[in-house]
C-alpha positions in Angstrom: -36.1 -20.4 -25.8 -35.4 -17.0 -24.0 -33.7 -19.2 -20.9 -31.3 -21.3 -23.1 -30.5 -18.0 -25.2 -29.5 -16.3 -21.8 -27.8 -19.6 -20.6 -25.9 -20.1 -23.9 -25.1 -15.9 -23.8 -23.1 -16.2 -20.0 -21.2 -19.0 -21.2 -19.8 -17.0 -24.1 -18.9 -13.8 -21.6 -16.9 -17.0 -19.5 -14.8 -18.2 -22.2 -11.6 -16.8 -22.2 -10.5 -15.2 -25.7 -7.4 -15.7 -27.4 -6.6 -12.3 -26.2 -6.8 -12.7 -22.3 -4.8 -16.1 -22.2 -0.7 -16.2 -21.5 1.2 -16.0 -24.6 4.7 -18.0 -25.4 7.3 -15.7 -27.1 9.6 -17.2 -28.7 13.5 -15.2 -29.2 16.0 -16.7 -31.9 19.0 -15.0 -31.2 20.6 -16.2 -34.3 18.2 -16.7 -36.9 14.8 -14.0 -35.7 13.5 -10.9 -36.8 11.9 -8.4 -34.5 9.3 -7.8 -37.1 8.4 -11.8 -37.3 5.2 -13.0 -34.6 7.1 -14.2 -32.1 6.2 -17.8 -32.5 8.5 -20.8 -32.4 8.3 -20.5 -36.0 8.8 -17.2 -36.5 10.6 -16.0 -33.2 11.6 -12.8 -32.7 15.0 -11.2 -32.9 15.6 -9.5 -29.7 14.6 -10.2 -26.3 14.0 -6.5 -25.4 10.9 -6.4 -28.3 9.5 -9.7 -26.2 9.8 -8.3 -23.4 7.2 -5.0 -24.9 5.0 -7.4 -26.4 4.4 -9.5 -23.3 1.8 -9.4 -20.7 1.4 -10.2 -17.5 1.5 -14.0 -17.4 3.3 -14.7 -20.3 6.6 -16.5 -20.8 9.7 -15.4 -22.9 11.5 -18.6 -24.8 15.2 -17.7 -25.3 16.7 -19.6 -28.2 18.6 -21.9 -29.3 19.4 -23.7 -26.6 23.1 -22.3 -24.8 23.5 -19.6 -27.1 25.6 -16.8 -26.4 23.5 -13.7 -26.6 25.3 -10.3 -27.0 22.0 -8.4 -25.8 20.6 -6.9 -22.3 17.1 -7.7 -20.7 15.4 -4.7 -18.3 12.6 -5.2 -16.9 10.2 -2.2 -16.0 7.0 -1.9 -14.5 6.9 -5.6 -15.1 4.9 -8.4 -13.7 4.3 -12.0 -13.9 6.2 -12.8 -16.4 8.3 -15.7 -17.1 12.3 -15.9 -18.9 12.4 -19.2 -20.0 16.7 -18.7 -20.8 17.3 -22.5 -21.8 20.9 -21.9 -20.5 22.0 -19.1 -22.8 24.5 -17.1 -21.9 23.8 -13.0 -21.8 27.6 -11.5 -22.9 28.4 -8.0 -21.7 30.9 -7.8 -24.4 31.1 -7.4 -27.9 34.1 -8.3 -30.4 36.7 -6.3 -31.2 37.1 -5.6 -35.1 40.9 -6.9 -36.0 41.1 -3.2 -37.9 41.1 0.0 -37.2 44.1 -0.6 -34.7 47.3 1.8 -34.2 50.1 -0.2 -34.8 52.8 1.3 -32.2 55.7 -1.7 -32.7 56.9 -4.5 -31.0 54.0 -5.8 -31.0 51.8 -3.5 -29.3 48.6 -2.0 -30.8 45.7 0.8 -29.6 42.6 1.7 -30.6 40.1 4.3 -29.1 37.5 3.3 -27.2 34.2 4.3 -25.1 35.1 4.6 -21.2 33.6 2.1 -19.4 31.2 2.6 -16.1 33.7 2.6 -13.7 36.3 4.0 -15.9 38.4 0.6 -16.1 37.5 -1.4 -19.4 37.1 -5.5 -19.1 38.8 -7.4 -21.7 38.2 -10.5 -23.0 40.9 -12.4 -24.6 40.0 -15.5 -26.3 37.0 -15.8 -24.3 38.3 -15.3 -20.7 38.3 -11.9 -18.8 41.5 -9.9 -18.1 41.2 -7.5 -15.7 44.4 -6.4 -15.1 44.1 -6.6 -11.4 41.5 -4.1 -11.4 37.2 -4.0 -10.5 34.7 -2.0 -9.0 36.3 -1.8 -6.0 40.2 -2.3 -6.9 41.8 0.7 -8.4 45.3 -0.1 -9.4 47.4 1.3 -11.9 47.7 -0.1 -15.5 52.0 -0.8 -16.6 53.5 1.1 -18.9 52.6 -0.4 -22.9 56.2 -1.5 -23.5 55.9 -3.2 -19.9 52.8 -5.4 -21.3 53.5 -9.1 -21.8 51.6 -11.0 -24.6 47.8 -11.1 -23.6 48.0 -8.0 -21.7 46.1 -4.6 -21.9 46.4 -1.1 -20.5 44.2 1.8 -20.5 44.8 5.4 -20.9 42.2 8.2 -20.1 42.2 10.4 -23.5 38.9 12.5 -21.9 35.9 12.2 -20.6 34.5 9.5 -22.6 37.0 7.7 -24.1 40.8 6.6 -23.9 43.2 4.1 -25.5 43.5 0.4 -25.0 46.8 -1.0 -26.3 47.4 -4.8 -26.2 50.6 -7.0 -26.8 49.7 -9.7 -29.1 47.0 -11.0 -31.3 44.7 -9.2 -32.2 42.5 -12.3 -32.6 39.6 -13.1 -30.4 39.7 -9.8 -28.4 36.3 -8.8 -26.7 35.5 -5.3 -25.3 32.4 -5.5 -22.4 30.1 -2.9 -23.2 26.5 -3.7 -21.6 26.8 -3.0 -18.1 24.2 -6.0 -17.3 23.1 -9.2 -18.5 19.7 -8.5 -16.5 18.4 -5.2 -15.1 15.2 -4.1 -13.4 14.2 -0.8 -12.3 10.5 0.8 -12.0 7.9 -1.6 -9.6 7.8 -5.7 -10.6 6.2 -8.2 -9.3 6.1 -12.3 -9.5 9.2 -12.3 -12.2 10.8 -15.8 -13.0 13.8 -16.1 -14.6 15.0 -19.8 -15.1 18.3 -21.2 -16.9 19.7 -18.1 -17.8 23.8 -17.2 -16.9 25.2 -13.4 -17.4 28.7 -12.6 -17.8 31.2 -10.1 -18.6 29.0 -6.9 -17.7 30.6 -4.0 -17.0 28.6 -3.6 -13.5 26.9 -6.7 -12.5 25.2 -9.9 -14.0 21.8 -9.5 -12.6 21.8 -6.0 -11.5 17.8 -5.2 -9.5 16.6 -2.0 -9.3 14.1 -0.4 -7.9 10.9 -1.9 -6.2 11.0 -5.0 -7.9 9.9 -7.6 -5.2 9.1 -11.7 -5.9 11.9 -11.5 -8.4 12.9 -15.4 -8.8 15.8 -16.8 -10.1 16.5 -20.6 -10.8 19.6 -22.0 -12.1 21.0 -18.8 -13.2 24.9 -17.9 -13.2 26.5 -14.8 -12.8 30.1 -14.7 -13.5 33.1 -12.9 -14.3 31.6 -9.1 -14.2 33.6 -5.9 -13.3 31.2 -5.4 -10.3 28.7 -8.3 -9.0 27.3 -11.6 -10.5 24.1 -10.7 -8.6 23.1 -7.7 -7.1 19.8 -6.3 -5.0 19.5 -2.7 -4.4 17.0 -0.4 -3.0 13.3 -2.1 -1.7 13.9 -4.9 -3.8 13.4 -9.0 -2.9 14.8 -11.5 -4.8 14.7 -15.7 -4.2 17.9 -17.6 -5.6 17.9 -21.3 -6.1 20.7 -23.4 -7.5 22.5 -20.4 -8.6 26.4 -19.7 -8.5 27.9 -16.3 -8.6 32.0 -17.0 -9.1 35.3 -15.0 -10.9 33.4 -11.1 -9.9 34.4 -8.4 -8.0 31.7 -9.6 -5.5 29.6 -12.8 -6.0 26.4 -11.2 -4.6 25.9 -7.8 -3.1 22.4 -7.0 -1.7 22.3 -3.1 -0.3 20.2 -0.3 0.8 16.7 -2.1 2.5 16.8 -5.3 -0.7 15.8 -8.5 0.9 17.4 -12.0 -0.5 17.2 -15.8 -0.1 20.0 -17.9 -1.6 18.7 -21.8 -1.3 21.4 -24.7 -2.7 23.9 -21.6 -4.0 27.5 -21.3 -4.5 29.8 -18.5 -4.3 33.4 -18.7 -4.9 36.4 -17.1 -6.9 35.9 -13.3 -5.9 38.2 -10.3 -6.2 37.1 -7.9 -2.5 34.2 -10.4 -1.1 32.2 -13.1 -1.5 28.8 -12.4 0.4 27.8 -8.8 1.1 24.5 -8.1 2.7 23.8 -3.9 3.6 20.8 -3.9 5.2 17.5 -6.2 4.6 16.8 -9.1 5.6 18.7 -12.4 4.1 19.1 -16.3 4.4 21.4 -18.9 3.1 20.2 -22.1 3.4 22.4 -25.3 2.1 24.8 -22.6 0.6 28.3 -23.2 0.0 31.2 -20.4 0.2 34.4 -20.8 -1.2 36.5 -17.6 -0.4 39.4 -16.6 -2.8 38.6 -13.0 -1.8 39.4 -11.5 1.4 35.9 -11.0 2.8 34.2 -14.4 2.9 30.5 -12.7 4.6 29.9 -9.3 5.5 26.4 -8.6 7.2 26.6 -4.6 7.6 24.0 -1.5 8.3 22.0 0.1 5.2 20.3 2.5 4.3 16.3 3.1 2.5 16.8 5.2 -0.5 13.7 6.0 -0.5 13.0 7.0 3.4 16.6 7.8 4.2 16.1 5.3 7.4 19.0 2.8 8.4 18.1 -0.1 7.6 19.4 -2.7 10.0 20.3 -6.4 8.8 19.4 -9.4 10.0 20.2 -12.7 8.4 19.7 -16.5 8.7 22.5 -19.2 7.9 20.9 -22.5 8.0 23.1 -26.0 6.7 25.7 -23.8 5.0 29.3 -24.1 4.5 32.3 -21.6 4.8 35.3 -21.8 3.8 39.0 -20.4 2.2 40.3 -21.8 -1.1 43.7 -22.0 0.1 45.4 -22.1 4.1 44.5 -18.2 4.5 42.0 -17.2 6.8 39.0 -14.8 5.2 37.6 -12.5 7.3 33.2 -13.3 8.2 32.2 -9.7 9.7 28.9 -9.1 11.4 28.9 -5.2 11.7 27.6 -4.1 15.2 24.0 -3.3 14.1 23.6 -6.6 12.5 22.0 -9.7 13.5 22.9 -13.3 12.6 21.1 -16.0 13.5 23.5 -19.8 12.8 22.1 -23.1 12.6 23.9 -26.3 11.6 26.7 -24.6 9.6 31.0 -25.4 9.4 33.5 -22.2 8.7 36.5 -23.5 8.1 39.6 -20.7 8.1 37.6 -17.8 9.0 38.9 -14.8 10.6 35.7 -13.8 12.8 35.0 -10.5 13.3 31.2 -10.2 15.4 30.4 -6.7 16.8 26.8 -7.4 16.2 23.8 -9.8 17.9 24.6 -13.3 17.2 22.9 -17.0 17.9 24.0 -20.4 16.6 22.9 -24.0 17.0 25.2 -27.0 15.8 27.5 -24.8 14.1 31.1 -25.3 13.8 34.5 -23.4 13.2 37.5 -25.5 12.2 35.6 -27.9 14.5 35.1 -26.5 17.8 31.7 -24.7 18.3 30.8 -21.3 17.0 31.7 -18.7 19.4 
């Protein structure tokens, strides 16, 4: 009796209790309540409060399936934990009410607004971003309002916090962004996945990493048409891509200071300064494909650690990628002196080289002759 008591008392200290097993959460961006369970039948209203709930090992359902979602996700002190985004989209931006609008004649209308992060608002009309040739790193001026053609915006400073948009046209279907990511990490993370989840219209970038947030994976995500990056890694961070596209930003990806990244089966294309930018860290780009309408196609140049104040130097890895301008123009593909790039079974096609830094190549190509 006393030996099957004690055998039967281990076997209940094994089993696992309802407590110590990953949890699904379930986000209804349309129909939940923060104060519901969090269960596909009663899902929760924001992301944010999943996000508080969970644990490590749990995974975050986004619904219904390729929602818009006006709301931002950051991630702190985070780890193993899953974003299951079912291909909604996370919208920097909110609507613009149709009153409470100056009317100032011939068509033109203003109305007071918050200043923006980099002091140049994004507006959406009728669901695509005008920029007005400016973003994060394109400062030009704004016309006159009587210059404005329908569709068109400008902005004037009033102080330090806020300043006048005035528009030509209708007033219908006019979006201010707001949220200056659709994604943000900061604190320490570990073992993060975030699958089928796209970011737009942020006011600084898409997928913006923080901090020392390492093993942060993303697969099938999309980062597109924000005022600074589609994806960006900054400080000690690591982050893995797979089949992701970054297109219509400032930059498509930017990874800085000592932030390490690998882009496998990704796609960058339609940028306003550059395409690629690695400062410091180590990189790869494997099966990648690069389609430059910005100037700067790939540019591999020193860092710096934040947190040590050391350079950090980059090195990077292009294995079975592709190169190349969206029109007859040659981009320019720098590797800064301190850099080094390592080339292996790659075509640049229309690319203005510019190598100061160590370089090797194997089987690589540009418009057809081998790489230099």
């Amino acid at each position: 009796m006393t030996r099957r008591f004690s055998t039967l008392f281990l076997l209940f200290l094994f089993v696992p209790t309802r407590g110590s097993q990953a949890a699904d959460w379930y986000v209804h961006a349309e129909s939940g309540k923060d104060a519901a369970q969090g269960t596909l039948q009663d899902p929760f209203g924001t992301i944010q409060h999943a996000v508080e709930r969970a644990r490590p090992g749990d995974t975050i359902h986004l619904l219904p399936r390729g929602a818009v979602v006006r709301q931002m996700i950051l991630l702190k002190d985070k780890r193993d934990l899953t974003i299951q985004g079912n291909d909604c989209v996370l919208t920097g931006a909110d609507p613009l009410p149709m009153d409470g609008w100056e009317t100032l004649g011939n068509d033109l209308h203003r109305r007071r607004v918050p200043v923006a992060k980099w002091g140049r608002p994004l507006v959406v009309v009728r669901g695509r971003p005008t920029r007005m040739g400016n973003s994060a790193s394109v400062n030009r001026p704004y016309p006159a309002p009587e210059m404005l053609r329908a569709g068109e915006f400008c902005w004037q400073p009033i102080d330090a916090k806020t300043g006048w948009i005035t528009v030509r046209g209708s007033l219908r279907d006019l979006e201010l962004a707001v949220r200056p990511a659709g994604v943000a990490t900061s604190g320490t993370c570990r073992n993060i996945t975030i699958r089928d989840l796209h970011a737009r219209h942020a006011t600084n970038d898409g997928f913006n990493i923080h901090g020392d947030c390492r093993q942060i994976y993303f697969l099938h995500v999309t980062g597109y048409e924000c005022f600074d990056e589609g994806l960006s890694a900054h400080d000690t961070c690591e982050v893995i891509v797979k089949d992701g596209e970054f297109w219509g930003n400032d930059q498509a990806v930017a990874d800085v200071n000592a932030a390490d990244s690998y882009y496998t089966r990704c796609k960058f294309r339609d940028s306003v300064s550059a395409e690629v930018v690695f400062r410091g860290g180590t990189h790869r780009l494997e099966e990648c494909t690069i389609i430059a309408a910005a100037p700067t196609a790939f540019s591999m140049t020193l860092g710096q650690n934040l947190k040590s104040q050391e350079p950090s130097v980059p090195i990077c890895t292009i294995i079975r990628s592709t190169f190349r301008s969206n029109d007859a123009r040659s981009r320019e593909f720098i590797l800064g002196k301190e850099g080094t790039l390592d080339l292996r079974a790659s075509v640049l096609k229309r690319m203005l080289l510019q190598l100061k830094g160590k370089f090797s190549s194997d089987a690589t190509t540009v418009d057809g002759r081998p790489f230099p």
